[in-house]
Structure formats: structure tokens, C-alpha cells
C-alpha positions in Angstrom: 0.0 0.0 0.0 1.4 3.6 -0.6 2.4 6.0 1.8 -0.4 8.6 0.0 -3.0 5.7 0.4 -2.1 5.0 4.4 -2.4 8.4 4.4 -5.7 8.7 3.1 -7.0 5.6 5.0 -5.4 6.9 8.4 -7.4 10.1 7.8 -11.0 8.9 6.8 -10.3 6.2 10.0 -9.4 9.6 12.3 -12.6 11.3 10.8 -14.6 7.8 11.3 -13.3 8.1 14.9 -14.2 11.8 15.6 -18.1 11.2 14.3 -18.5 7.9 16.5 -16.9 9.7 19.3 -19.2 13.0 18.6 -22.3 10.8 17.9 -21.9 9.3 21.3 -21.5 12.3 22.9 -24.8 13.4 21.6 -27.3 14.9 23.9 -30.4 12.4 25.1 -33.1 13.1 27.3 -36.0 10.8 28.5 -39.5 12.0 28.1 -40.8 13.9 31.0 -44.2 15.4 32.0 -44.4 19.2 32.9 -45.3 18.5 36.0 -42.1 16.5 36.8 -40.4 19.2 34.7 -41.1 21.7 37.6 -40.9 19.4 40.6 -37.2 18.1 39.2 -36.4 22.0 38.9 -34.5 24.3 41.2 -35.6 27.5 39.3 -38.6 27.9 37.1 -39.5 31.3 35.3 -40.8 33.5 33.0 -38.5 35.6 31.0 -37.3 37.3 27.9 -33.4 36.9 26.9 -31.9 40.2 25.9 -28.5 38.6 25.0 -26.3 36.2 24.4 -22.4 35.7 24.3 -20.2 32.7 24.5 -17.9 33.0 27.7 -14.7 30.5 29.0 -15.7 28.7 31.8 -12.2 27.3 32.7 -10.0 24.2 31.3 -10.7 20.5 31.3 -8.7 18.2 32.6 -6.4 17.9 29.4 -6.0 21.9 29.5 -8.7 22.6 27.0 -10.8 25.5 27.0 -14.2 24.7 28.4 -17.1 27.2 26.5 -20.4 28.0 27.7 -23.2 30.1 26.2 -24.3 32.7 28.6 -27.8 34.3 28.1 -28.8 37.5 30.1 -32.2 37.7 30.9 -34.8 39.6 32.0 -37.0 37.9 34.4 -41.1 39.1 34.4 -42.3 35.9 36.6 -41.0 33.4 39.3 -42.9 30.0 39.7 -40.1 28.3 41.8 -36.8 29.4 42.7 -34.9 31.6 45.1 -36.0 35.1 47.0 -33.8 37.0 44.0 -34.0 37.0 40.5 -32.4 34.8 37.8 -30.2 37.5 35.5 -27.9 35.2 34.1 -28.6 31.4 32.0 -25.8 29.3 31.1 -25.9 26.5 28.9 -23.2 24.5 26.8 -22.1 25.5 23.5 -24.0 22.9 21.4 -27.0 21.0 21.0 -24.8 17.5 20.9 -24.3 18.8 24.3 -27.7 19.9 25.3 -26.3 23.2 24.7 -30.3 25.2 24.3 -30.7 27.8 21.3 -32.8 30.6 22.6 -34.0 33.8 20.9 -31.8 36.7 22.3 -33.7 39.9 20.6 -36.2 40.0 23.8 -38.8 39.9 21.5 -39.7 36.4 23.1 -41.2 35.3 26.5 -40.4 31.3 27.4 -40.7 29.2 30.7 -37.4 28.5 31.4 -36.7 25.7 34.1 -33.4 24.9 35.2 -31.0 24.2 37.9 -29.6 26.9 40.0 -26.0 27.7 39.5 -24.6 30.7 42.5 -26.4 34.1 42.8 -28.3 35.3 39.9 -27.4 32.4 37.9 -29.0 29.2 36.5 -27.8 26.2 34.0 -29.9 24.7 31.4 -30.1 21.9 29.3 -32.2 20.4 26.4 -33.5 18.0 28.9 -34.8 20.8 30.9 -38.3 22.3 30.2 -38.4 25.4 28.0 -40.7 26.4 25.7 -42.2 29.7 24.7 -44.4 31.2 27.0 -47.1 31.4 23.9 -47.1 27.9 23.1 -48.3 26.6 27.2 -52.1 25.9 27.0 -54.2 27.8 29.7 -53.6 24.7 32.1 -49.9 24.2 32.2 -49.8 28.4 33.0 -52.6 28.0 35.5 -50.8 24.8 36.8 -47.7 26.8 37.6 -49.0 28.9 40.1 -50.3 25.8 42.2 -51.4 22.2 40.8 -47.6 21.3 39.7 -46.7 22.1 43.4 -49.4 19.9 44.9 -48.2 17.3 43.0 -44.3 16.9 43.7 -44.8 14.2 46.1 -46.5 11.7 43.6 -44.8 9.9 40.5 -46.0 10.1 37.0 -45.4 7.0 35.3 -44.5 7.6 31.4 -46.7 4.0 29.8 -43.8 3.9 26.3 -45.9 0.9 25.1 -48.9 -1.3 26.3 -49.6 -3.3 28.3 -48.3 -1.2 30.9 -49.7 -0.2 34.7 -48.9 1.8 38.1 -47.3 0.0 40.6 -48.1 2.4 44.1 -51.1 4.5 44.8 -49.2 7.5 44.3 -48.4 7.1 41.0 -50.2 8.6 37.9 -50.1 6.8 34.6 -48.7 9.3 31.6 -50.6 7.6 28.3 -49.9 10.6 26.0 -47.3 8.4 23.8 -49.4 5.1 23.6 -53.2 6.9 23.0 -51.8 10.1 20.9 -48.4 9.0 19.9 -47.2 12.3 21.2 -45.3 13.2 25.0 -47.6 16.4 24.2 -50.9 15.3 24.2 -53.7 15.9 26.9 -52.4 14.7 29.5 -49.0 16.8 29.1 -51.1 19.6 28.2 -54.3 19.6 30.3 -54.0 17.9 33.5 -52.1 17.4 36.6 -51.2 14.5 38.9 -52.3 15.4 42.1 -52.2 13.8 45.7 -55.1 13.0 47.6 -56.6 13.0 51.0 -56.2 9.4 51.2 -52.2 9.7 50.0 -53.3 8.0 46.2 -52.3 10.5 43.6 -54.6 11.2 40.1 -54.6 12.8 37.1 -57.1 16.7 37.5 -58.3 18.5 35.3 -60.0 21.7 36.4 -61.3 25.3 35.8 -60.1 26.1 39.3 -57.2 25.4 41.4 -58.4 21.8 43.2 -58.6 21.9 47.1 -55.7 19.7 49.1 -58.5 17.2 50.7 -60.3 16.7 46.8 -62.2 13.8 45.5 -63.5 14.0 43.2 -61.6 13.7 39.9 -62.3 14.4 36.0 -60.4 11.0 34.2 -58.7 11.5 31.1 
């Protein structure tokens, strides 16, 4: 074989190399419901980013630069979170590394949930839940203010294929993928998992925010 042709195979093998490397690095996230978006949350808000900049954030352990993307923000709501507001959102440079792409004119509103990261700060991922403020149905707003909360001490069980169950009495059973084919269907949209007098957990759906001792239940 000739140098120019080990040459050529040594490179394709180095790019081969680099893309299997880079495609498991990729980002992956397991289906969650909003609810469990919020309760998994340290910080959950309402907010427009104004702009965005890619900063160092120190050296790996080989001496490589480590970048970030840092988003400043201006906060208009707290759900969850601490007694000051979030100005700052970091997040990692790429989408293989659930680096989230955000609209920096502040032209946008989301609901941004997160992790908390020092004073003023927060770190998201595409894991996290984020989506634009226009796109939550009235319930999943509503649900911010209250039902989510009520509902951090039960489980919501994702059913990925049938036949599938719950297992404790404070578990709710997410159907969304199995009846709708979608992790945004009714249940994800509409209702929340919440606990019971008794300790049971079930799916709600209400007008109103439900009462901590309720019964009675609307099934989806």
C-alpha cells in the first residue's frame, strides 16, 4: 500500500473516529411530563433573553478550554426558585451537548426551568423544560401557580408501550405516547397528577385550582 494511500486511510479512520466519538456524545433526554419538569427543577421562570455571548468557563482536565453560552435575561415571573432574581442562564455551546438555542432579541417570552447555579445564575439543558411562553395551554400556565406544586410528592409513570400499569397508589399513569403517539398530548397539556386525601395521587383537570383534601376527579 502507498504512503499517500495509508495516508488517506489513516485520515478517513481519524474522521470515522471523531463522528462515532461525537455521535456518542450526543445529547439524550427521557420523556418527561411538565409536572415532573417543575418538581425536578431548582428554578422555574418566565422571561425574555436580551442577550447572548459565548464565555470560557475554565479548562478541562487535558488543558482545554471549556465554553459555555451565557444568556442574560430579564426575568417578568417566578414559579419556583430563590427570594432573587435569575439575570444570568448558562448552557453549553451545542446542541450534541444539550447546549439550548434561545431567541436573544427579547422579542420572546419562554418558561425557562433549570437548575440553580450561584447568585443570579441558572444552567440549562435540552432536557430541561423550556418552551415559549405562547405555546403553554391555559392549564400548564394555571398549573404553575399551584397544581404542579401539589403534585411533587407523587410519581408520573410515562406508559412507552402497552400493556403497561402503576405500581403504588401514588403514581399517575402518563398515556400521551401510547393513546396520541405524542409526549404532548392531553395529558401533558391539560391535567395534573395530584395527591389525595387518602395519599393516592390522580390525574385533574380543572377550571379552578383543586382543594388539598379533593375527591373528586375528571379521568382523562
Amino acid at each position: 500500500m502507498s504512503r499517500a494511500l495509508r495516508s488517506l486511510w489513516a485520515a478517513v479512520a481519524l474522521l470515522l473516529a471523531w463522528r462515532l466519538h461525537e455521535l456518542a456524545e450526543a445529547c439524550s433526554c427521557s420523556p418527561v411530563h411538565p409536572q415532573q419538569a417543575y418538581c425536578n427543577a431548582d428554578v422555574v421562570i418566565r422571561a425574555k433573553v436580551i442577550s447572548r455571548k459565548e464565555v470560557n468557563a475554565g479548562n478541562d482536565i487535558y488543558g482545554n478550554p471549556i465554553k459555555r453560552i451565557q444568556y442574560d435575561i430579564k426575568q417578568i415571573k417566578m414559579f419556583k426558585g430563590p427570594d432573587q432574581d435569575i439575570e444570568t442562564i448558562f448552557t453549553a455551546p451545542s446542541s450534541a451537548v444539550c447546549g439550548v438555542t434561545l431567541d436573544p432579541s427579547g422579542k420572546r417570552e419562554y418558561l425557562i426551568a433549570g437548575k440553580a447555579e450561584g447568585s443570579n445564575k441558572m444552567h440549562v439543558t435540552l432536557c430541561d423544560f423550556i418552551e415559549s411562553w405562547d405555546s403553554l395551554t391555559q392549564m400548564q400556565k394555571k398549573s404553575l401557580s399551584q397544581r404542579y406544586e401539589m403534585g411533587c410528592d407523587c410519581k408520573i409513570t410515562r406508559c412507552p408501550s402497552v400493556p403497561c400499569s402503576i405500581n403504588a397508589p401514588n403514581e399517575c399513569l402518563w398515556t400521551d405516547w401510547v393513546v396520541e403517539k405524542s409526549i404532548v398530548g392531553s395529558q401533558a397539556s391539560h391535567y395534573a397528577c395530584i395527591k389525595r386525601s387518602d395519599g393516592s395521587c390522580a390525574w385533574y383537570r380543572g377550571a379552578v385550582p383543586p382543594k388539598q383534601e379533593f375527591l373528586d376527579l375528571e379521568d382523562p
